[in-house]
N, C-alpha and C positions, 0 to 999 in steps of 0.2 A: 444174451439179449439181441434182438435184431436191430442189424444198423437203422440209423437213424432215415433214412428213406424207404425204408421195408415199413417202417412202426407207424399205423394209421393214428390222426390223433392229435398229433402235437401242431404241426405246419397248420392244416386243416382250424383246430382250436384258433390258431393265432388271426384267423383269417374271417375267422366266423364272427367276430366282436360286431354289437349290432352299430357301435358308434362309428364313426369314421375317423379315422385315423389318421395324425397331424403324426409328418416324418419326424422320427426322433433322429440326434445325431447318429452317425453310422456307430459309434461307439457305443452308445447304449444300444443302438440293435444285436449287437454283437455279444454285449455282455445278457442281455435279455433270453437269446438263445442259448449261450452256454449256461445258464441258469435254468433255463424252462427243461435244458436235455439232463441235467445234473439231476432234477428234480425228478422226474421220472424214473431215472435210476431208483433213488433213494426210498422212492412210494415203491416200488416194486418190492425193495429191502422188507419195507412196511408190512407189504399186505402176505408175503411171505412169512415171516414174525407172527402177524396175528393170527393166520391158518394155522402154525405150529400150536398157538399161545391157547387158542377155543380149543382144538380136538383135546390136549392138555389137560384144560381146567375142564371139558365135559367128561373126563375119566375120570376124576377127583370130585365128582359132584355128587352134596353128602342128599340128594332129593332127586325127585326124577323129576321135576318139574325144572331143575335148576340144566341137569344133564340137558334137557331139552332145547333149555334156553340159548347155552350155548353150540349145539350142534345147530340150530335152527339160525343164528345167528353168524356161524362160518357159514353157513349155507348162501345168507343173504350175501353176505361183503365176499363171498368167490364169483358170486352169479355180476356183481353191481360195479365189483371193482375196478371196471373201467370206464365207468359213467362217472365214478368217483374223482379218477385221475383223470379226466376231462374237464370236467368241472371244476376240480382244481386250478387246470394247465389254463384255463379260460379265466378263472377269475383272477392269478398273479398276470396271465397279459393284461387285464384292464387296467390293474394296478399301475403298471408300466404307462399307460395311453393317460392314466388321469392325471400323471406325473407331468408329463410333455404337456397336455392339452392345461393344466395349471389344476384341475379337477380333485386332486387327492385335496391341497389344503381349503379349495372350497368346501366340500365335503365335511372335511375338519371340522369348519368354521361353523355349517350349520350344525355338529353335533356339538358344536359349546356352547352356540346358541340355545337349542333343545335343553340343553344341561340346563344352563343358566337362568333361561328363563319363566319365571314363577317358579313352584315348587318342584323336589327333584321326582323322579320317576323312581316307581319302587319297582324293585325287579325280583319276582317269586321265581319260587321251585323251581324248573327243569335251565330255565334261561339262566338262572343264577349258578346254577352250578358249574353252567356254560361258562361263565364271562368270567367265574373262580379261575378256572381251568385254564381260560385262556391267558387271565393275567399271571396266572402263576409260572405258565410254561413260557410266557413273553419274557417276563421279569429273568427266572434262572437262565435261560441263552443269553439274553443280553451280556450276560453277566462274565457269561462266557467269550463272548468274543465281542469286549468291550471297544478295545481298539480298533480293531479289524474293522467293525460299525462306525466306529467315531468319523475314521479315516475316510473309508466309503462314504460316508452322508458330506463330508467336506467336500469332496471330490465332486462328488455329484454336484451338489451345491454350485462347483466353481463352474462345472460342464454346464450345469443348466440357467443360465444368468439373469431368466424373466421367469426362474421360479423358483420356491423353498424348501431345500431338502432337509429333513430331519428325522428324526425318529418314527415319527407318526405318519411321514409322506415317503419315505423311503422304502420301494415295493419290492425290497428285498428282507427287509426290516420283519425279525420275529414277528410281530404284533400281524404284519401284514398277510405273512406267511401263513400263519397258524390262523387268519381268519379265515383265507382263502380256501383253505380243509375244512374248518369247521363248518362254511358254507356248504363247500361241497357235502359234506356227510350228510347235514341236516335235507340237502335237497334232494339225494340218492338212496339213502338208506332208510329203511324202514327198521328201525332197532330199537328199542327203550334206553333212556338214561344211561343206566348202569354198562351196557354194549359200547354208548358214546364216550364215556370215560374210559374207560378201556381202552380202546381205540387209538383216544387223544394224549394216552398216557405213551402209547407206542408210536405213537405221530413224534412228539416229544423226543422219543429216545434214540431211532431210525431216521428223521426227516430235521427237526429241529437243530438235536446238538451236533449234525454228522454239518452244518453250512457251512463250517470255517474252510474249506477247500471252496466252496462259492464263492463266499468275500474274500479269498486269496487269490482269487484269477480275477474278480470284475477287479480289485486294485489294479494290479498287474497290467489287464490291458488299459484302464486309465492312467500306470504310471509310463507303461511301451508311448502312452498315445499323447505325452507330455505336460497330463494333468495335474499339478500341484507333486512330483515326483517326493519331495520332504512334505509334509502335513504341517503347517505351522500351529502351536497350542492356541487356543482361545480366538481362534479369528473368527471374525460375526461379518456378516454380508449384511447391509445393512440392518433390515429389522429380524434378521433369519435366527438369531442367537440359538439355545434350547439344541445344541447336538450332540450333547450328551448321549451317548448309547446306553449309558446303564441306568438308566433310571427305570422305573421299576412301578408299573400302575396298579399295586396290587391297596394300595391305599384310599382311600376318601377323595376324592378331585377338590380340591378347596375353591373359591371364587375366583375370580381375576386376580382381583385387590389382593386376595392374599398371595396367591401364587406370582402376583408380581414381588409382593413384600416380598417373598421366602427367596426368590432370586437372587434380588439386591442386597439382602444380607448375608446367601451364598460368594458374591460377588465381591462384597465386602472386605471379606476376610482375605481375597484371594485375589485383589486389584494390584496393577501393575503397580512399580513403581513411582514414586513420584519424582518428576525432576526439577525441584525447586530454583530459582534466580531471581534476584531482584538486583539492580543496579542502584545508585546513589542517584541518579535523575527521579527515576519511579520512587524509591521511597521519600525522597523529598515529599513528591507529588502525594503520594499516600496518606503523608504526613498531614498538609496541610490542613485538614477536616479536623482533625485529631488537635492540631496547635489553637484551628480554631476555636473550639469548642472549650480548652484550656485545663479541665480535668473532671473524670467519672464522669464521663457523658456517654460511655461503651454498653449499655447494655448488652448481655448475649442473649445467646438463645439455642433451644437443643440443649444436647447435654452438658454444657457447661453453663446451664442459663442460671444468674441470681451471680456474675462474677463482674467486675468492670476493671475498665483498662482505664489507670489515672496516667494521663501528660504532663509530663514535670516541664518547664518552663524554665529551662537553664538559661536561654540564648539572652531574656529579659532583666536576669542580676543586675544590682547595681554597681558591680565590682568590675573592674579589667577584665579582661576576654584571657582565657589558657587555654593555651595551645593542647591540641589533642597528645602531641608525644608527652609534653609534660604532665598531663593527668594521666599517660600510662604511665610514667616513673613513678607517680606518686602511689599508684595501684599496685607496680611491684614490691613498691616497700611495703604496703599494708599486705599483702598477698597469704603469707603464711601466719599472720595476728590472727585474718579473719577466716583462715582454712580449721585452726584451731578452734573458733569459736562455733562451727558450723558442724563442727564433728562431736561436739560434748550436745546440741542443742536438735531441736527438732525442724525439720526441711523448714527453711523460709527463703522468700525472696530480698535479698538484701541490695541490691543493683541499688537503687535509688538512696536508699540512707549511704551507703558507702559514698559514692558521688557527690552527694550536700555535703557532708563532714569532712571530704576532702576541697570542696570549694568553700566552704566556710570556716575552713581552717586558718589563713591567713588572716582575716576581719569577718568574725561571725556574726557583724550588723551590714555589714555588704560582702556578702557573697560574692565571690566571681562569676564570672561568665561565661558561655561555652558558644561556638561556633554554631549556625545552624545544622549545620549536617552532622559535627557527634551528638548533638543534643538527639536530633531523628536514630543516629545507630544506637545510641542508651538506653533510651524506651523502648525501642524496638528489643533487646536483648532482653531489658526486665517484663518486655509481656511475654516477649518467651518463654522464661521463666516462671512465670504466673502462670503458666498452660501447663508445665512439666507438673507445677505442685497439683495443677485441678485433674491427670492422666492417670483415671481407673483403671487404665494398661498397663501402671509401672507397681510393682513393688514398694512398700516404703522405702524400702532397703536401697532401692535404686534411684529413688525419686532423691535421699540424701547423698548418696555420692554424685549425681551429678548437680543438684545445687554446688555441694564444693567446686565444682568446675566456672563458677556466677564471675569472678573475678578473671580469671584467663581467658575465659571467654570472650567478656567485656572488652581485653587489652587487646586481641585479636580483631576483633570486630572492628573496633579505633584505628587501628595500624595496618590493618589488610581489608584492603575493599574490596580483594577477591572472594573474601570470606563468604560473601551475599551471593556471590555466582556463578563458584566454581564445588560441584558437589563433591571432587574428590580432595578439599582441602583438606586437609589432617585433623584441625581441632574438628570439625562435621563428622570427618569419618570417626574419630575415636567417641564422640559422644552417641554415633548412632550402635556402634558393637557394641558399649557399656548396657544400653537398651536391649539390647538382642540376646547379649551373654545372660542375664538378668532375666529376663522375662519368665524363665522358669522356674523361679528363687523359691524354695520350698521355706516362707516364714514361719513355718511352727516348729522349726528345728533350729539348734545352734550355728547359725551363721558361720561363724568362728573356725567352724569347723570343715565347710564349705573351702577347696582349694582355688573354683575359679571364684567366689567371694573375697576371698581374700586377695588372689591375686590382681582382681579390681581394685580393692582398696589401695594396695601398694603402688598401682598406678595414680591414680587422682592423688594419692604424696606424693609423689614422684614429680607429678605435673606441679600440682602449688610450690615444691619445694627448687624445682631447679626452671620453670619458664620464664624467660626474663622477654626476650625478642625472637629468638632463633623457633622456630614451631618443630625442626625436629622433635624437640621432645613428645609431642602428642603421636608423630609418626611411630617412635619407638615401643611408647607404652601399646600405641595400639596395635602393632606387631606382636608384642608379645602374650596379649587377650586374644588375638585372633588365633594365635598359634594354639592355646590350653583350649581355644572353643572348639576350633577341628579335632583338635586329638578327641575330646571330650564328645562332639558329635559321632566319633568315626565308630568309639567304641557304644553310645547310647544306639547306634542303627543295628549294631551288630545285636546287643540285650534287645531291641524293639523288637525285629525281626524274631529271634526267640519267643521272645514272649506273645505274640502273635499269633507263633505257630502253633504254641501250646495251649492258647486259649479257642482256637480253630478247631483243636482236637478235643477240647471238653465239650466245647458248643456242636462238634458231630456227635461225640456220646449222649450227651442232652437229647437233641434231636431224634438222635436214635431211642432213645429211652420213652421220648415224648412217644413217638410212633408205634412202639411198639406197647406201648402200654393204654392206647388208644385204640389202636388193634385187637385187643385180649378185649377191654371193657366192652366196646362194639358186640363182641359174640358172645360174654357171659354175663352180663347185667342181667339179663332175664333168665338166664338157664340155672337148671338145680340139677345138680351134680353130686355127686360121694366126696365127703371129707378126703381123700387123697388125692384123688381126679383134682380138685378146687383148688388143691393146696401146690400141686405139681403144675397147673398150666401159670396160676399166678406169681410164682418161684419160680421154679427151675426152668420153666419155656419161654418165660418171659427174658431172660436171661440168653434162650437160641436166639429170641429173634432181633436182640438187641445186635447180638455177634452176627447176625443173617445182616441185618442195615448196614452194619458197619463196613463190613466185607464186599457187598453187592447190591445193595439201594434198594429203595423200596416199591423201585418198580421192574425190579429182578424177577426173573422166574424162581428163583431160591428162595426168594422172600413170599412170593404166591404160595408155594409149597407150604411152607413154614404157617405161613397163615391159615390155610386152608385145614391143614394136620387140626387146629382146635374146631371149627367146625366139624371138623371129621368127629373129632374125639367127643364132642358135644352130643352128635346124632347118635356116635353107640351108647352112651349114658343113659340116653330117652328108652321108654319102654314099649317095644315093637310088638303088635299082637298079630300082623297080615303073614302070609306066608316067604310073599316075595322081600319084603324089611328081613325078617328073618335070614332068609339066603344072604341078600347084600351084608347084612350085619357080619353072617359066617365068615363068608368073602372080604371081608375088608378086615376084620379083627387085626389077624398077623400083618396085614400090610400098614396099617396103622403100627403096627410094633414094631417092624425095620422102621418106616419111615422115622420112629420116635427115637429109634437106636444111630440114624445117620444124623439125626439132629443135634444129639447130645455127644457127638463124637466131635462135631464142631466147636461144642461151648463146654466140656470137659476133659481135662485132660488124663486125669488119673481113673485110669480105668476101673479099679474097685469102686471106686463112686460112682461110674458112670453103671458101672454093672446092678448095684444096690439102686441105683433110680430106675433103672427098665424094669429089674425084677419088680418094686414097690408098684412101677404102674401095671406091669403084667397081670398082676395076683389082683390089683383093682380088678382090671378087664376081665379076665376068666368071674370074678367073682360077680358079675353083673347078670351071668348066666347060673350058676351055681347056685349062689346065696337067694333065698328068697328075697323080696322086691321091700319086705315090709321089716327086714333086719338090717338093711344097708342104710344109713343116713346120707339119708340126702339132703343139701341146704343152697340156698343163694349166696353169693357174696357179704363176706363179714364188714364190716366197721374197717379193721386192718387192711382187707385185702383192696379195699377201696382204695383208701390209701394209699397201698403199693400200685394202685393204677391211676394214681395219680387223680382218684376223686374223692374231696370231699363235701362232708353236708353244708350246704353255703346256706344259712340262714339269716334270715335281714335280724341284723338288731337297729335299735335307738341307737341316735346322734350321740348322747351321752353314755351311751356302754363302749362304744368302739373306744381303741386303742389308737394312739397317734399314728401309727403304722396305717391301721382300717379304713381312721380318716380322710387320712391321704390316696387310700387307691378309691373308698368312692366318691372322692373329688376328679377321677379320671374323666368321668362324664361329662366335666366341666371343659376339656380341653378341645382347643381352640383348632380348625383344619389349617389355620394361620403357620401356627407352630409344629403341626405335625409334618408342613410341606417341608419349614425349614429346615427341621428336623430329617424329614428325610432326602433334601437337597444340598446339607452341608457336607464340605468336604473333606477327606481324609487328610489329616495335616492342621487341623484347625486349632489352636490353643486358646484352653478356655478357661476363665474361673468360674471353680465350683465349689460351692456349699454343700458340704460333706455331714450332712445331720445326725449320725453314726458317731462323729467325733465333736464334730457344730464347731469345725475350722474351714477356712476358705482352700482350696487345694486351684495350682496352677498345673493344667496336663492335656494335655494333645490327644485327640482325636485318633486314636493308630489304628483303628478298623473297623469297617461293619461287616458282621459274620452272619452271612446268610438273611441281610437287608435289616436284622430285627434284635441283634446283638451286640451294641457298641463298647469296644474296648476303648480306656483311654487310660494314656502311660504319661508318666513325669520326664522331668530333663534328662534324666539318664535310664529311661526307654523301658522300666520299670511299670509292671500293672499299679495304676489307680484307682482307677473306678472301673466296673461296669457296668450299664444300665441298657434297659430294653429302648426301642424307640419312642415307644409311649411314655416312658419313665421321663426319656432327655428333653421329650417335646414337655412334657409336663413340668420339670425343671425350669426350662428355659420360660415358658410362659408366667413361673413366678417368682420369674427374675434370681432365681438360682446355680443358673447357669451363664453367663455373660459367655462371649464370644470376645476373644482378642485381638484388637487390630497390633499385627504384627510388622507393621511397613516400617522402614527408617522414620525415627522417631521428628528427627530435624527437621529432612521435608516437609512431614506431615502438620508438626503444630506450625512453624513457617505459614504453611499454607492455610489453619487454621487462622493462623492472625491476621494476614491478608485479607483472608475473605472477612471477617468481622470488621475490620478496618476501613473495608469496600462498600458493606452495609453500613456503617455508620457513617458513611460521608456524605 
């Protein structure tokens, strides 16, 4: 290649932009260049590729109209090709200048405008193929070098401080890249459709996936040049959030509203921690609304709405005032009565009757009396407790061993004011693992038999039975649940990751099967063909090209081949009466017959079989010449073989004939682009209940992958497959509330902050 000052083209391009150009930092000048000379490289790669790729497929072309089309079409892209690669080089520098001058997310803004407003714009034939194309090759690189983008749009972002880098404005960015070509193509070449795909398919494999040497040098010189050298996760510049790299626009655009919903419910599952405190000054204060109002004056709201929060009114007895230690003495004694009673019975909150019966216990016509401020930590503890029983997050299972925790709790909270403000106090932290260990508790099976269940249980004995003052003991037990949770995590990563991999290699087999069996239908839905010809391309070829996907993709030249060979095989089936048909036919018979013997050498291994399928199609082929035209049976596609390509006859019935199954996918039609965003914006790691209709139990299990954007695996506590379902399926799920999503934060903080803020509303 000639150096970079020999090469007309690129400088010139950068110079020629008709806008005028606001100085970018020298750093992105910098990286701008080693990306425009990279890119050039890689187009060269290209259009070499596709000179190989047309002379190729014009030797294999089973029509002369088709030969034509492709000789006529290297002809074009050798003559243009560098009108091409200008136009490209011109349109990622604008990219760059729209970037600096603020111009890319204005741009944005008026295409979401467009979108948005009024009806959407339907987009026909030749364009839509385009914008399939484009989103599909955006989607897979991203995919590809998710980090690498992520990092890069951060970076950027922090370089460019009066403007917003992301996905969509980053003019290094797939989407960016691949429009900048399609541009070009569309303005330089003169080629039909099918030329453009092609093309764009080699754009994709030569230009696209070779970037990750791109995005390793522009970090590089923004990490040399002191830019954010560590990436921190999740950091948003103000309103810039959205820099995710992998997302993937091969979906439906949903409205704002939704797409803001589908966010914050992304968001949700995956918000930082909480760091709860409240002091005994503030909750006094907090209190006071609450004493005012004197009891069930709490309406909620949201998901807990239809619950209230009653104020017990201790400080007002008519009885002496006790002291807070002495109502924890009289808690320790009752301690293990009411651990007893809480383990034969079903979750309740018991904080408040416990407390009466203990201050009523000396004169149950005057009650004692309690201080203002235990009175405020008591109720505060029993609405705690009131939130734990009303948390669709918790297991029952979970929800009653930490009830038994109602009374130590309580004593803690009396005796240590740290307890409100310090988050790593022991009784906090043991009740937040209890939650955490639990969360995955598979209820439709024997508990009993569950090791880290049990060794739950044996802790909360542990606690009722030996906590008197000293909170070691919450320290201990919760050491020893956190110990069985790591061993128990260390090895579920290990089963996850397995299980993962192995469902990544059915969903390539899938895929491959999908393609290849879409491939076959493509060229013999209409063709009539000899019963062994029909029976061998939808059998045993189907079967090369599945090993052809698997091996080398489907935008391989092995796989052209492989596809191309039924076309082949198709035109000699037909019956040629011209002279020149005639010759080609002669000419191509045996070549068709190696080609058909290297295919099957690929996907058979035992050579007597392989040898008995050549011979079988050989004795076709000669027989097509031989045998007269009107003793051969020739037929279309059977019932079966449809089938085997994965079609069948889809005919409407009535509401009332389908099947529970039927009903439910033509309810798909019904689903929400709400749910589909969420659907395809939640993340990996996410723990969810789900309604398992196969068995019609609730299943708790985690999110462990999506395979190729459209296949979600999701595994149980020990990294075991559970479900899987398509995208469409989970969004469908989830919109009829079949799928809940689990907030999985520290339990404490969270309902803490739950009750606050209700407490805050009600005052």
């Amino acid at each position: 290649m000639a150096p970079n000052n020999q090469r007309p083209g690129i400088h010139e391009v950068q110079r020629s932009s008709a806008r005028p150009r606001v100085a970018p930092p020298r750093v992105l000048d910098h990286i701008q260049n080693i990306a425009l000379d990279n890119a050039v490289q890689l187009l060269d790669h290209m259009f070499s590729a596709a000179d190989d790729l047309f002379y190729d497929l014009s030797k294999r072309a089973s029509t002369n109209n088709e030969e034509n089309l492709y000789f006529e079409s290297m002809r074009e892209i050798r003559i243009k090709k560098q009108g091409v690669a200008n136009e490209f080089l011109r349109a990622l520098t604008n990219e760059f200048n729209d970037l600096v001058t603020g111009q890319s997310q204005a741009k944005l803004n008026r295409t979401d405008g467009d979108i948005t407003s009024g009806s959407l714009s339907i987009v026909e034939g030749d364009d839509l193929e385009i914008e399939l194309a484009l989103n599909n090759m955006t989607g897979r690189t991203r995919e590809i070098y998710k980090e690498e983008l992520y990092e890069l749009a951060i970076r950027l972002d922090h370089l460019l401080l009066q403007v917003t880098v992301n996905e969509n404005t980053n003019p290094l960015d797939p989407q960016q890249v691949g429009q900048a070509f399609i541009s070009a193509c569309l303005k330089q070449l003169n080629v039909g459709i099918k030329i453009r795909l092609i093309l764009f398919k080699l754009f994709e494999k030569h230009v696209l996936k070779q970037l990750g040497h791109i995005y390793t040098d522009a970090n590089q010189v923004l990490i040399d040049s002191g830019i954010l050298p560590k990436v921190p996760r999740n950091l948003n510049k103000g309103e810039s959030g959205g820099h995710s790299a992998s997302a993937q626009p091969e979906a439906p655009q949903a409205n704002p509203q939704a797409q803001q919903h589908a966010n914050a419910e992304a968001q949700r599952v995956s918000a930082p921690q909480i760091n709860f405190t409240l002091d005994i000054n503030s909750l006094n204060t907090l209190m006071s609304a609450a004493r005012a109002s004197q009891a069930n004056m709490f309406a909620t709201t949201g998901q807990n709405s239809g619950s209230n929060y009653t104020y017990y009114l201790y400080s007002s007895n008519p009885g002496p005032a006790m002291a807070a230690m002495e109502l924890s003495s009289l808690l320790t004694k009752s301690q293990p009565v009411i651990d007893r009673q809480l383990t034969t019975r079903k979750p309740t909150n018991v904080v408040s009757d416990v407390v009466n019966q203990l201050l009523s216990k000396r004169d149950p016509k005057a009650p004692q009396a309690l201080d203002q401020t235990s009175e405020d930590v008591i109720n505060l503890v029993a609405m705690f407790f009131d939130n734990i029983l009303e948390d669709d997050n918790l297991p029952i299972a979970i929800q009653s061993l930490i009830c038994r925790l109602q009374i130590p709790v309580l004593k803690v909270a009396l005796r240590d004011q740290n307890f409100l403000t310090n988050s790593e106090h022991p009784a906090r932290k043991l009740i937040n693992t209890i939650t955490e260990a639990g969360l995955g508790l598979d209820e439709s099976k024997p508990l009993e038999r569950d090791p880290l269940y049990r060794k739950i249980v044996d802790g909360v004995q542990t606690v009722n039975r030996l906590f008197k003052v000293d909170t070691c003991v919450f320290t201990e037990v919760n050491n020893d649940i956190e110990e069985m949770v790591k061993k128990e995590a260390s090895r579920a990563r290990v089963v996850e990751k397995r299980t993962t991999q192995a469902e990544a290699g059915k969903n390539r087999i899938k895929l491959a099967r999908a393609a290849a069996q879409s491939a076959l239908y493509d060229k013999m839905r209409d063709a009539t063909l000899p019963d062994v010809v029909s029976s061998f391309l939808t059998n045993t070829w189907l079967q090369v090209l599945i090993i052809t996907y698997l091996k080398h993709g489907q935008g391989s030249s092995d796989w052209i081949e492989m596809e191309q060979l039924v076309a082949d095989v198709i035109w000699l089936c037909k019956q040629h009466t011209d002279e020149r048909s005639r010759q080609r036919k002669t000419r191509l018979q045996p070549d068709i017959l190696q080609r058909i013997e290297t295919g099957l050498a690929a996907a058979i291994d035992a050579e007597d079989t392989r040898q008995q399928k050549i011979a079988e199609i050989e004795r076709a082929v000669v027989a097509l010449d031989s045998a007269p035209a009107e003793k051969l049976h020739y037929r279309t596609l059977d019932e079966q073989q449809r089938i085997t390509l994965g079609k069948t006859a889809n005919e409407e019935k009535a509401w009332e004939d389908m099947s529970a199954l039927e009903r439910q996918q033509s309810k798909y039609q019904e689903l929400s682009s709400k749910y589909y965003q969420i659907a395809k914006n939640i993340p990996e790691g996410t723990w969810l209940n789900y309604f398992d209709e196969e068995t019609g139990r609730q299943l708790r299990c985690k999110l462990s992958a999506k395979l190729d954007s459209d296949s979600y695996i999701f595994v149980n506590r020990l990294g075991l497959k559970a479900l899987e379902k398509s995208r469409r399926q989970f969004a469908y799920d989830m919109q009829f509330n079949k799928a809940k999503t689990l907030d999985v934060r520290p339990i404490f903080e969270r309902v803490m902050e739950s009750v606050v803020s209700r407490l805050k509303q009600a005052a």
